[in-house]
Biopython code that builds the backbone (N, CA, C, O; Angstrom):
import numpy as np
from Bio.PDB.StructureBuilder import StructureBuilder

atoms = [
    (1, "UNK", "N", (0.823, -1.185, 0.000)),
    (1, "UNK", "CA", (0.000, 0.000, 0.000)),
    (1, "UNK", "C", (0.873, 1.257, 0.000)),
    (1, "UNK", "O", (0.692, 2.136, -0.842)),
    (2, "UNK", "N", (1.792, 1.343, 0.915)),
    (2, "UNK", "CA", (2.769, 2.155, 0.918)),
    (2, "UNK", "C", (3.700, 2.791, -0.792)),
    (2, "UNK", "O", (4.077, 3.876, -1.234)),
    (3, "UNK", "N", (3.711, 1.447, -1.218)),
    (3, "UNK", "CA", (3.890, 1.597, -2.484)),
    (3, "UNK", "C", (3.452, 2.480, -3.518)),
    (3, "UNK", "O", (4.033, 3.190, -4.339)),
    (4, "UNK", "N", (2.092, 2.197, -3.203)),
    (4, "UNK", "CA", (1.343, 2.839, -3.945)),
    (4, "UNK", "C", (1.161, 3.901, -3.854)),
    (4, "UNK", "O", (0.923, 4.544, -4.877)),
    (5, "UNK", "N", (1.198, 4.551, -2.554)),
    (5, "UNK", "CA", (0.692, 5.678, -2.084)),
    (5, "UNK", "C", (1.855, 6.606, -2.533)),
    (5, "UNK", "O", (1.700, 7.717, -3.040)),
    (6, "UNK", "N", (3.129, 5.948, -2.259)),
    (6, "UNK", "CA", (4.168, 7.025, -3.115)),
    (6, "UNK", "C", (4.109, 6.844, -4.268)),
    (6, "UNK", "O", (4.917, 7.627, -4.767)),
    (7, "UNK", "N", (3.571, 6.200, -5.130)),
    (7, "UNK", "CA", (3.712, 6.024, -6.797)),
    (7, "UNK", "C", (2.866, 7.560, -6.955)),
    (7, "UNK", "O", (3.344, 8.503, -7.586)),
    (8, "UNK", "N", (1.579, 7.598, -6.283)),
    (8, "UNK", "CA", (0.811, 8.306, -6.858)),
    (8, "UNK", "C", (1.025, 9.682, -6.349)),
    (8, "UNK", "O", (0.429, 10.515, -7.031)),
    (9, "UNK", "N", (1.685, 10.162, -5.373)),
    (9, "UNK", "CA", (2.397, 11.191, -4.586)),
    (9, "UNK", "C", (3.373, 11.821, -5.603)),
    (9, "UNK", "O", (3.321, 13.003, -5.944)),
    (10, "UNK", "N", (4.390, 10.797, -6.114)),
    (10, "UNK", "CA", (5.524, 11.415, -6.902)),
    (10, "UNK", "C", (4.761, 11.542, -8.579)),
    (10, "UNK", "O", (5.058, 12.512, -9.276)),
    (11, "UNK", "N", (3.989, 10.699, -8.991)),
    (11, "UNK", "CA", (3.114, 11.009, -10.345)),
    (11, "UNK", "C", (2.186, 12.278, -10.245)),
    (11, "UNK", "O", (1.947, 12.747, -11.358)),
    (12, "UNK", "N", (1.709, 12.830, -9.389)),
    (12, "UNK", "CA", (0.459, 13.244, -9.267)),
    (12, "UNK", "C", (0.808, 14.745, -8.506)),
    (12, "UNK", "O", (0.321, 15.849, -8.752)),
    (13, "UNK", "N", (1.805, 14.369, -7.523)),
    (13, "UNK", "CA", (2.315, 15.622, -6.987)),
    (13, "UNK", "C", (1.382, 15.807, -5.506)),
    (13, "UNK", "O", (1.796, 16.664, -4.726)),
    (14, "UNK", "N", (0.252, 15.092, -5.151)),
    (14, "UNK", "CA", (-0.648, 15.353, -4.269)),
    (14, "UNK", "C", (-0.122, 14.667, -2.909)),
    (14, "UNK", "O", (0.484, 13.595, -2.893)),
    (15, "UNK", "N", (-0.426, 15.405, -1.811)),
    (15, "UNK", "CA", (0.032, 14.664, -0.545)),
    (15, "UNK", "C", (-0.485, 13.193, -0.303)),
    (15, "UNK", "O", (-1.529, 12.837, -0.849)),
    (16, "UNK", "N", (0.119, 12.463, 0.384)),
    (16, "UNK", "CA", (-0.260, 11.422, 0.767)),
    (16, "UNK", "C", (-1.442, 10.983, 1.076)),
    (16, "UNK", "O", (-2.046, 9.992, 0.664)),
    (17, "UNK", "N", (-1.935, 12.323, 2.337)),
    (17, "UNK", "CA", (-3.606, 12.142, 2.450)),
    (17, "UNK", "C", (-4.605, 12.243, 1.687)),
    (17, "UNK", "O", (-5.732, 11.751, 1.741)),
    (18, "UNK", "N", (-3.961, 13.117, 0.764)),
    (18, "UNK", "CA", (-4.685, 12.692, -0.314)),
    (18, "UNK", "C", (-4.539, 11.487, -1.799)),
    (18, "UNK", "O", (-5.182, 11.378, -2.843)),
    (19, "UNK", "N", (-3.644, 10.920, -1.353)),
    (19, "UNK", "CA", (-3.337, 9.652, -2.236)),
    (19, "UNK", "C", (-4.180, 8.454, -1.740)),
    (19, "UNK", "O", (-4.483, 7.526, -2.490)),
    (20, "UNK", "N", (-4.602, 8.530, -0.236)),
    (20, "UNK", "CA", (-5.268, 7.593, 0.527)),
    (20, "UNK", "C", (-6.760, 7.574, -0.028)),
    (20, "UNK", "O", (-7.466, 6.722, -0.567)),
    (21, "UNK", "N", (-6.899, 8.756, 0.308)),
    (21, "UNK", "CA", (-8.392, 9.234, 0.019)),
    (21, "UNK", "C", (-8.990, 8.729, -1.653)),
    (21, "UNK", "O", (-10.073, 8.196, -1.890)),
    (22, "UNK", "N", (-7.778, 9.136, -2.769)),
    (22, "UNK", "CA", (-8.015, 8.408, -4.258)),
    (22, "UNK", "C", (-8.312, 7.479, -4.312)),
    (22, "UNK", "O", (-9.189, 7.136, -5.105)),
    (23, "UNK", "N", (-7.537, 6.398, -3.246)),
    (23, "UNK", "CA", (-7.132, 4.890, -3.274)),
    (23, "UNK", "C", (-8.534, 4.601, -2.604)),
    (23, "UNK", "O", (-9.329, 3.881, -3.208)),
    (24, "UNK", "N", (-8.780, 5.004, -1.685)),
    (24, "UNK", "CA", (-10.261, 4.460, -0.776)),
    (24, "UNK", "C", (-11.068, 4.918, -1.912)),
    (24, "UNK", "O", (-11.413, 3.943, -2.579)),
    (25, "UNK", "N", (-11.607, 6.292, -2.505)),
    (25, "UNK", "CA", (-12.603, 6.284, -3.452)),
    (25, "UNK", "C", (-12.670, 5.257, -4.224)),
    (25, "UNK", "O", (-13.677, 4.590, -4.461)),
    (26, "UNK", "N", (-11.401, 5.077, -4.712)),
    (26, "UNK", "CA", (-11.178, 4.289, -6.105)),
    (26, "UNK", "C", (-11.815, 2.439, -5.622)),
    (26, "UNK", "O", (-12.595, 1.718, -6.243)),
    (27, "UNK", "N", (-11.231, 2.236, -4.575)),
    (27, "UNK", "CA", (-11.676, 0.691, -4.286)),
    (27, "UNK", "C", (-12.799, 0.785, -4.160)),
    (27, "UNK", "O", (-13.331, -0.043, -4.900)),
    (28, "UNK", "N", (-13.774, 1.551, -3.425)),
    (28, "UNK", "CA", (-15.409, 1.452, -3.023)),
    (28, "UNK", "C", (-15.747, 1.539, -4.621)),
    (28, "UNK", "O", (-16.307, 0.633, -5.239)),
    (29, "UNK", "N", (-15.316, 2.777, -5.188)),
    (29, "UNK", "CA", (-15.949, 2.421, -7.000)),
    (29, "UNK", "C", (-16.001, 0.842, -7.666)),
    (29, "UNK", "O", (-16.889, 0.232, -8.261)),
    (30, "UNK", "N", (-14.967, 0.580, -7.368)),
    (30, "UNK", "CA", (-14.534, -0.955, -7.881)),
    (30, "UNK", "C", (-15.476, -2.086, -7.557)),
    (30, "UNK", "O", (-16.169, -2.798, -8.283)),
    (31, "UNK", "N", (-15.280, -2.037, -6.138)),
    (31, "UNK", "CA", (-16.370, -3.176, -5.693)),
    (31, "UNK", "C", (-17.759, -2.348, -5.855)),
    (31, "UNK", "O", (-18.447, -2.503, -4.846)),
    (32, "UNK", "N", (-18.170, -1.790, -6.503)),
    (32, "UNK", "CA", (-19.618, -1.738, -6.463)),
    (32, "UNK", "C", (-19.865, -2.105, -8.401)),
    (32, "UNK", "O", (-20.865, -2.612, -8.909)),
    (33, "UNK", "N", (-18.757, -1.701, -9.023)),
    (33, "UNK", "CA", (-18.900, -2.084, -10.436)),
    (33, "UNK", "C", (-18.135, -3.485, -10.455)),
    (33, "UNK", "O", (-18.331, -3.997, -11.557)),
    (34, "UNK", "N", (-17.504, -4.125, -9.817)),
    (34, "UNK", "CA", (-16.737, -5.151, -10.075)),
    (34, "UNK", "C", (-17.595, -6.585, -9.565)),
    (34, "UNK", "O", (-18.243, -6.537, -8.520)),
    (35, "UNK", "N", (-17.549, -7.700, -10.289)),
    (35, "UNK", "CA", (-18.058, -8.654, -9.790)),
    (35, "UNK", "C", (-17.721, -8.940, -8.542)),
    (35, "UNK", "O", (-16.557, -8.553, -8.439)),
    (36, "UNK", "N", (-18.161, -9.517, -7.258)),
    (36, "UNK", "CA", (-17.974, -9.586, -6.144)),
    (36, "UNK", "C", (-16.581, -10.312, -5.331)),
    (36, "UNK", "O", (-15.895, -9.977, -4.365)),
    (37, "UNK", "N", (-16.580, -11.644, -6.417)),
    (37, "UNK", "CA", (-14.908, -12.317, -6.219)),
    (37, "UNK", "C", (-13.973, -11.399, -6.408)),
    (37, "UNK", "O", (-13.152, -11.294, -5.498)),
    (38, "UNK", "N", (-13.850, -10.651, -7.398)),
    (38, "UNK", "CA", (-12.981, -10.049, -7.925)),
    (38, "UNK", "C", (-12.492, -8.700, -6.823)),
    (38, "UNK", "O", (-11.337, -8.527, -6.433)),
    (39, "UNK", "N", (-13.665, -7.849, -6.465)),
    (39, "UNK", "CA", (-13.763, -6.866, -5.834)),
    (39, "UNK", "C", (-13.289, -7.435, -4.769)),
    (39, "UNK", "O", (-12.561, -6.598, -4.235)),
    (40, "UNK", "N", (-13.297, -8.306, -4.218)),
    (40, "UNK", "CA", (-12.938, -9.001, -2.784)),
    (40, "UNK", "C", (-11.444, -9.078, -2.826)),
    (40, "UNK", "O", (-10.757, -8.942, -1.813)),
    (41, "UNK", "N", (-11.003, -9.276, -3.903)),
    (41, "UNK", "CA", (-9.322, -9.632, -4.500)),
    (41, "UNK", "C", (-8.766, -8.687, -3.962)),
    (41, "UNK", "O", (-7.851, -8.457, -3.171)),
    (42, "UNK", "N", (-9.904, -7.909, -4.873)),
    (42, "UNK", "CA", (-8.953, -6.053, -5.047)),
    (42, "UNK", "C", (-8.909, -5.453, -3.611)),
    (42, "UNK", "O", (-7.935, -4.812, -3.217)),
    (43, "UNK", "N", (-9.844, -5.657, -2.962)),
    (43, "UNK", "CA", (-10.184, -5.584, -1.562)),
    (43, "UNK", "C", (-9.354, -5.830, -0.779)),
    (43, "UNK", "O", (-9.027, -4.886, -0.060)),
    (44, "UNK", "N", (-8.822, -6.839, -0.612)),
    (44, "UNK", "CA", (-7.411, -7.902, -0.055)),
    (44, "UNK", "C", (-6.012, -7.244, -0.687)),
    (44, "UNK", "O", (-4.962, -7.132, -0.054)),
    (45, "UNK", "N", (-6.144, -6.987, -1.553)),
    (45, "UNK", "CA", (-4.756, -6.253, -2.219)),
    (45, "UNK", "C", (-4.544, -4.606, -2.051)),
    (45, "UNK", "O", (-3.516, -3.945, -2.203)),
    (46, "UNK", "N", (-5.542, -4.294, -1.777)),
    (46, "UNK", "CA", (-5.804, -2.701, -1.235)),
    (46, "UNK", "C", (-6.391, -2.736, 0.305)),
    (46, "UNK", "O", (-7.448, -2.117, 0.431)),
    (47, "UNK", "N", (-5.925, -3.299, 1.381)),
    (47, "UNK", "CA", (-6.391, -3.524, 2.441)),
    (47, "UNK", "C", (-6.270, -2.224, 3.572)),
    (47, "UNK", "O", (-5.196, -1.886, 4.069)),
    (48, "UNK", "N", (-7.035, -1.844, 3.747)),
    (48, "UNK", "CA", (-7.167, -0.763, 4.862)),
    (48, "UNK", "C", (-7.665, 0.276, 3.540)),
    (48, "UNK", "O", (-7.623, 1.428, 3.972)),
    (49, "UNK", "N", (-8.016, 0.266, 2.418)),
    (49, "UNK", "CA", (-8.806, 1.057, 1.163)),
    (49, "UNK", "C", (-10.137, 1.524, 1.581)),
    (49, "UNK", "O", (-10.583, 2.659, 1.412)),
    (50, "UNK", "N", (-10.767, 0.454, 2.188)),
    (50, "UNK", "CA", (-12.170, 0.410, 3.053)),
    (50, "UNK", "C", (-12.189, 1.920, 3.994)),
    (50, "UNK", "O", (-13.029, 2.818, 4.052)),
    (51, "UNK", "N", (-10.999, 1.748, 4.606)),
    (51, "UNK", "CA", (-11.199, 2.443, 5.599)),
    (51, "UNK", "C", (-10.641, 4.382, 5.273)),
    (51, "UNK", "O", (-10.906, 5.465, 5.793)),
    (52, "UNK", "N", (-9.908, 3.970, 4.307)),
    (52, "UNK", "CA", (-10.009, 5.603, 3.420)),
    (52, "UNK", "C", (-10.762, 5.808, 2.677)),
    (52, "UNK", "O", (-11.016, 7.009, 2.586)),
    (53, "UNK", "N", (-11.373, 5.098, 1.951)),
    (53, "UNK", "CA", (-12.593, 5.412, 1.555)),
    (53, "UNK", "C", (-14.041, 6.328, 2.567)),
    (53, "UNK", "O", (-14.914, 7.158, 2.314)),
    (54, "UNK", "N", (-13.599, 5.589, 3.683)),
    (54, "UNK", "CA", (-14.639, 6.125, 5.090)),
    (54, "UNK", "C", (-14.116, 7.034, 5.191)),
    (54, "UNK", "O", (-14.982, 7.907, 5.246)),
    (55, "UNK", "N", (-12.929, 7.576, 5.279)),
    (55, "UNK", "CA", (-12.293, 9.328, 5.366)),
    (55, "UNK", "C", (-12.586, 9.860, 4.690)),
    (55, "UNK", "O", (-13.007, 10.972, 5.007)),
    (56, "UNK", "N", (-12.582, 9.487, 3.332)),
    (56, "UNK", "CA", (-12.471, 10.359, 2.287)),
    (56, "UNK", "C", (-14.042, 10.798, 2.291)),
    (56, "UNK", "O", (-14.318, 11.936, 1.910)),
    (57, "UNK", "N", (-15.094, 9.893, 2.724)),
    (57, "UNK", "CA", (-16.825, 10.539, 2.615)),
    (57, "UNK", "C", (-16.457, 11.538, 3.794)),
    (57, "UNK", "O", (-16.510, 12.725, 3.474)),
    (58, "UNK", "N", (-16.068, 11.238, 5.192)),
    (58, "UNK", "CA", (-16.417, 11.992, 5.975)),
    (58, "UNK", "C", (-15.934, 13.379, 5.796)),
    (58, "UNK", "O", (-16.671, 14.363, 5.833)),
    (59, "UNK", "N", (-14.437, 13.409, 5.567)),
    (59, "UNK", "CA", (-13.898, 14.644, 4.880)),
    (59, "UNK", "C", (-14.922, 15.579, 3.864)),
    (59, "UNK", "O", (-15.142, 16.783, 3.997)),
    (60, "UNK", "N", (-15.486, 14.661, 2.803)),
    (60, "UNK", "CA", (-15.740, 15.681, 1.883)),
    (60, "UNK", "C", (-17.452, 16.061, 2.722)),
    (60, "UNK", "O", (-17.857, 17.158, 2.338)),
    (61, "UNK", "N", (-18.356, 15.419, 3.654)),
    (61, "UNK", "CA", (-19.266, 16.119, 4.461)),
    (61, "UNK", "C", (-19.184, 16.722, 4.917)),
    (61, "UNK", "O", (-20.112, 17.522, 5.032)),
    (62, "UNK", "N", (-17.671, 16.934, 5.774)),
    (62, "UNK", "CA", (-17.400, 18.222, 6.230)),
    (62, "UNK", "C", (-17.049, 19.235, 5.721)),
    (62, "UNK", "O", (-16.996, 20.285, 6.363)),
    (63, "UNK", "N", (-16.662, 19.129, 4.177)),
    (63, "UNK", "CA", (-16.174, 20.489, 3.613)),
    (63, "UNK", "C", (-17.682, 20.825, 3.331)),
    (63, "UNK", "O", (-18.102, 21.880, 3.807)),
    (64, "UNK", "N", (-18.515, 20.058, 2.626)),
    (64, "UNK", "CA", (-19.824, 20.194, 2.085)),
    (64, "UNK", "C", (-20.821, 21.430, 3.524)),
    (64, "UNK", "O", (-21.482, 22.468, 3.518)),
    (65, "UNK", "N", (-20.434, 20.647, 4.296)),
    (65, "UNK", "CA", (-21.539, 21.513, 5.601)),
    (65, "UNK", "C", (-20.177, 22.619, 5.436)),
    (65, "UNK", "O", (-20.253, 23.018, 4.274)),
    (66, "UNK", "N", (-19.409, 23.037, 5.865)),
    (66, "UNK", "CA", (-18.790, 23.875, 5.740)),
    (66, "UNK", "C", (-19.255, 25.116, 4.952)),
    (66, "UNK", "O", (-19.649, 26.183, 5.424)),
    (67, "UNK", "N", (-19.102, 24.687, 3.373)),
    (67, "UNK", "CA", (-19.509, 25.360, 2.127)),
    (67, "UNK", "C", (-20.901, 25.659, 2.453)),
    (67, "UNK", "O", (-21.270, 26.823, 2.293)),
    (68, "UNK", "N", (-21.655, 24.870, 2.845)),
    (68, "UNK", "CA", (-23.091, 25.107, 3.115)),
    (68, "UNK", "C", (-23.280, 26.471, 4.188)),
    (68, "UNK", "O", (-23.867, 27.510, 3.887)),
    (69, "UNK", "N", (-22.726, 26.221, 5.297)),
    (69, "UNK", "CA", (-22.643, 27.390, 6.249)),
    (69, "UNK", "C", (-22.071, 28.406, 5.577)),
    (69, "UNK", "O", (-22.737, 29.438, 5.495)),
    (70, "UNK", "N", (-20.674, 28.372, 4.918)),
    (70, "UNK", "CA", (-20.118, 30.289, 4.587)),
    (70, "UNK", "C", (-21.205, 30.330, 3.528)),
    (70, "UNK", "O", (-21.294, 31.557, 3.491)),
    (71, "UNK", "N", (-21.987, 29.967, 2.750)),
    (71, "UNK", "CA", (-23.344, 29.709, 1.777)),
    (71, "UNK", "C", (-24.531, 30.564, 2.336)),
    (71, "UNK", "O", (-25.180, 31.498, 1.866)),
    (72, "UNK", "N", (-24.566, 29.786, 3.691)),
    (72, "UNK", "CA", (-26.044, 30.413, 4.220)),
    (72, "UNK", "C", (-25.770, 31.779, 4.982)),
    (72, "UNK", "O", (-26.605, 32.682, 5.042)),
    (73, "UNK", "N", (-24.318, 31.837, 5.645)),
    (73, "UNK", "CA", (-23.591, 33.530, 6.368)),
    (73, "UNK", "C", (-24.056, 34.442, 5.013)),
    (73, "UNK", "O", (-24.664, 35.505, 5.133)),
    (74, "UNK", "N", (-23.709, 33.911, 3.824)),
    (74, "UNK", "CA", (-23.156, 35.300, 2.678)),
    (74, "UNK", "C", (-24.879, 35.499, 2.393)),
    (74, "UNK", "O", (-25.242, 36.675, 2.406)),
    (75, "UNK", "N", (-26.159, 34.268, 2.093)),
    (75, "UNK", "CA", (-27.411, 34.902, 1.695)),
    (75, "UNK", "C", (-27.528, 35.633, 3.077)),
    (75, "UNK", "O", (-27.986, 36.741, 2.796)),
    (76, "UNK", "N", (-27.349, 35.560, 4.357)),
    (76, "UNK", "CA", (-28.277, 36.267, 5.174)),
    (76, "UNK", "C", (-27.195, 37.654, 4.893)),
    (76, "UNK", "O", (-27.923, 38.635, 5.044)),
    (77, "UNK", "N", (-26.143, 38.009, 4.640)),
    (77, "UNK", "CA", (-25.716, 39.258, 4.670)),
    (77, "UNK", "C", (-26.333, 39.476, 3.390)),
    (77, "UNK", "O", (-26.753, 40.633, 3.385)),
    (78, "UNK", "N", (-26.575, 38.911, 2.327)),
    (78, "UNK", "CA", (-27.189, 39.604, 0.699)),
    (78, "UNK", "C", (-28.533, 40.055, 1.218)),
    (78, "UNK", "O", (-28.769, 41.198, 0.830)),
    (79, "UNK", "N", (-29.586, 39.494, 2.037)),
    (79, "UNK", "CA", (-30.523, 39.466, 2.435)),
    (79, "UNK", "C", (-30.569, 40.941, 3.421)),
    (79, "UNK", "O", (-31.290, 41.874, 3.068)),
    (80, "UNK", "N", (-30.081, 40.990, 4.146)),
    (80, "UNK", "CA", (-30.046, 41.866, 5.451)),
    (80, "UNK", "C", (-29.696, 43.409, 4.339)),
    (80, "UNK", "O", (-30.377, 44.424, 4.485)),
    (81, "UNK", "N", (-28.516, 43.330, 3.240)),
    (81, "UNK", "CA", (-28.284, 44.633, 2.516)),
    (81, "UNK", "C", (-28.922, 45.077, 1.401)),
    (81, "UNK", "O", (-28.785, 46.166, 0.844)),
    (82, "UNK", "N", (-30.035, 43.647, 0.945)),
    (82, "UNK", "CA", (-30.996, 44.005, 0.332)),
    (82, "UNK", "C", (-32.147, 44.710, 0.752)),
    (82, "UNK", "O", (-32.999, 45.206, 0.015)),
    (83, "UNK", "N", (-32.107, 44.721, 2.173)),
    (83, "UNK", "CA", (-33.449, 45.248, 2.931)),
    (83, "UNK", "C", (-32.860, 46.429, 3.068)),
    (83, "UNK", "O", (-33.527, 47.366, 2.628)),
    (84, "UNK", "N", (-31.683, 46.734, 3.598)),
    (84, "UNK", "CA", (-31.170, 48.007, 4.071)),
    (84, "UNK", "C", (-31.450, 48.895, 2.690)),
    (84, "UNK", "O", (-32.059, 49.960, 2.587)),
    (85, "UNK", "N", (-30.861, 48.171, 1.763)),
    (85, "UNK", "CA", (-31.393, 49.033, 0.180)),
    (85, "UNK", "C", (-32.772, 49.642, -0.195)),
    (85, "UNK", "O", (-33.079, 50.699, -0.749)),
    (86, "UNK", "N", (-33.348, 48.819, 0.198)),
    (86, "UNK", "CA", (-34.850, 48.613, -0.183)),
    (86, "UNK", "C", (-35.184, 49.780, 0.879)),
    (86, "UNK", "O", (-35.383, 50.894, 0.395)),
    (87, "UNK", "N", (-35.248, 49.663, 2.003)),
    (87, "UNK", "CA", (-35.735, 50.694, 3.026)),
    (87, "UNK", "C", (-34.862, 51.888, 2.644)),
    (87, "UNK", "O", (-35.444, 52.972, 2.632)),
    (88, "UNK", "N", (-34.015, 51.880, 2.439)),
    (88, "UNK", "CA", (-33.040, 53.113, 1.906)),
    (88, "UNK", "C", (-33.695, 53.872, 1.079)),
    (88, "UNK", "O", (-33.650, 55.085, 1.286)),
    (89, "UNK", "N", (-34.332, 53.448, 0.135)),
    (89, "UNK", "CA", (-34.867, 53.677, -1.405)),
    (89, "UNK", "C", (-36.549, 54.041, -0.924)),
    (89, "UNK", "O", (-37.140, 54.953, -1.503)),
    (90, "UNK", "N", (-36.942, 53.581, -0.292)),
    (90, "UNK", "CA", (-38.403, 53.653, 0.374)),
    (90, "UNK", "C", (-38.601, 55.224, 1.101)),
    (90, "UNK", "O", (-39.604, 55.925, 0.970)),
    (91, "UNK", "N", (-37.390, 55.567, 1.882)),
    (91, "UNK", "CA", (-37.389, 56.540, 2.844)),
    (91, "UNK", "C", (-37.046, 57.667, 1.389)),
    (91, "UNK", "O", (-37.869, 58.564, 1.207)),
    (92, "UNK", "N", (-35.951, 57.577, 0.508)),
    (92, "UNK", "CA", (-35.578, 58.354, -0.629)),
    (92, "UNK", "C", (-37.174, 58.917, -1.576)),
    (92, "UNK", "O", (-37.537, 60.039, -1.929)),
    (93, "UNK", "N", (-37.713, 57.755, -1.709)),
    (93, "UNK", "CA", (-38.727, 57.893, -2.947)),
    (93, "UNK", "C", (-40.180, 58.800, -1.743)),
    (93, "UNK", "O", (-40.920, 59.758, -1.965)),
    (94, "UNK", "N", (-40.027, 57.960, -0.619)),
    (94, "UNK", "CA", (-41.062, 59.146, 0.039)),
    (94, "UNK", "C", (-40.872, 60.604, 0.695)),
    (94, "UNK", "O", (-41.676, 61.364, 1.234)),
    (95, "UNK", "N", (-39.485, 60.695, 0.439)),
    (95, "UNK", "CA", (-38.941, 61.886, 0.855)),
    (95, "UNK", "C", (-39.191, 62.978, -0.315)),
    (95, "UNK", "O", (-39.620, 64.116, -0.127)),
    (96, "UNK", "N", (-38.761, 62.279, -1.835)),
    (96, "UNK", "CA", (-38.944, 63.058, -2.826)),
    (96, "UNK", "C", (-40.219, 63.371, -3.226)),
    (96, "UNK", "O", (-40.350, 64.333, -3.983)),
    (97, "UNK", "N", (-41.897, 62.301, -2.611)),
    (97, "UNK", "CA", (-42.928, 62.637, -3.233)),
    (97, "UNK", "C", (-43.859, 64.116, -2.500)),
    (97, "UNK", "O", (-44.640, 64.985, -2.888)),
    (98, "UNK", "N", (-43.270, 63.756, -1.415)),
    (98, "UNK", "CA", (-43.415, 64.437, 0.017)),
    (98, "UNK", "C", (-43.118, 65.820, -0.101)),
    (98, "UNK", "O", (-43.844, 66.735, 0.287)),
    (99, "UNK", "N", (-42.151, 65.912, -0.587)),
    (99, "UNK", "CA", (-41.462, 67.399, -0.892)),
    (99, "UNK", "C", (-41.958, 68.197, -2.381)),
    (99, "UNK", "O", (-41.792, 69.376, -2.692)),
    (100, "UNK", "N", (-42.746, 66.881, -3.298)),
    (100, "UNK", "CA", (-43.347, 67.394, -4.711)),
    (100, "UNK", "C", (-44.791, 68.674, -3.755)),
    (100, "UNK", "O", (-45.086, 69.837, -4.028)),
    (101, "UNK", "N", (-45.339, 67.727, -2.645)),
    (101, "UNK", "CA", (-46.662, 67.979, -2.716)),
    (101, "UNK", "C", (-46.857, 69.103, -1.872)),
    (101, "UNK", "O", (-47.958, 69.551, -1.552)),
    (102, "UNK", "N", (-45.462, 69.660, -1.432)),
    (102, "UNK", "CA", (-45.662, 70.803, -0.461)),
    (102, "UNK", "C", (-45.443, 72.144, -1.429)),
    (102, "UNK", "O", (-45.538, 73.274, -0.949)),
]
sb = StructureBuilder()
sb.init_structure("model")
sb.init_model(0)
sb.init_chain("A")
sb.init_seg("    ")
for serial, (resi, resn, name, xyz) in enumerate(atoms, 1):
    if name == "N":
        sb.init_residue(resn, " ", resi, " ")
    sb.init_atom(name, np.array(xyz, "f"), 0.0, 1.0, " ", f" {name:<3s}", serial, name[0])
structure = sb.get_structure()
């Protein structure tokens, strides 16, 4: 495994943790397209793959909620300076009709 993990480090240029994370995606892909003997092989020959594969989901849920939160911070500030606009423009347009009728 070790092997591998530097093959794809020095090809690829990407850190290790993330060579793990390829290798775990890549085996869970396998055994779900691969006939079951076979996937079991690959399974056995990529051993502890299982278990970066389980990093590699949990990792990318956490960037996902992450992205989701600075997501939902930036609408409530678009939200909050759309109102400030809006009331801005409200107080402007009744200021100007206000001042027609005097």
């Amino acid at each position: 495994m070790d092997d591998l993990i530097a093959q794809i480090t020095e090809k690829t240029g990407v850190t290790a943790d993330k060579a793990k994370e390829m290798i775990g995606v890549t085996t869970e892909w396998m055994k779900d397209k691969l006939p079951e003997s076979l996937a079991d092989q690959v399974s056995a020959a990529l051993s502890g793959a299982g278990e970066m594969a389980s990093s590699a989901v949990d990792k990318s849920k956490d960037a996902a909620g992450s992205a989701a939160g600075v997501a939902t911070g930036a609408a409530a500030t678009a939200t909050e300076t759309a109102e400030g606009l809006c009331d801005k423009a409200k107080d402007t347009v009744t200021g100007f009709t206000s001042s027609k009728d005097e």
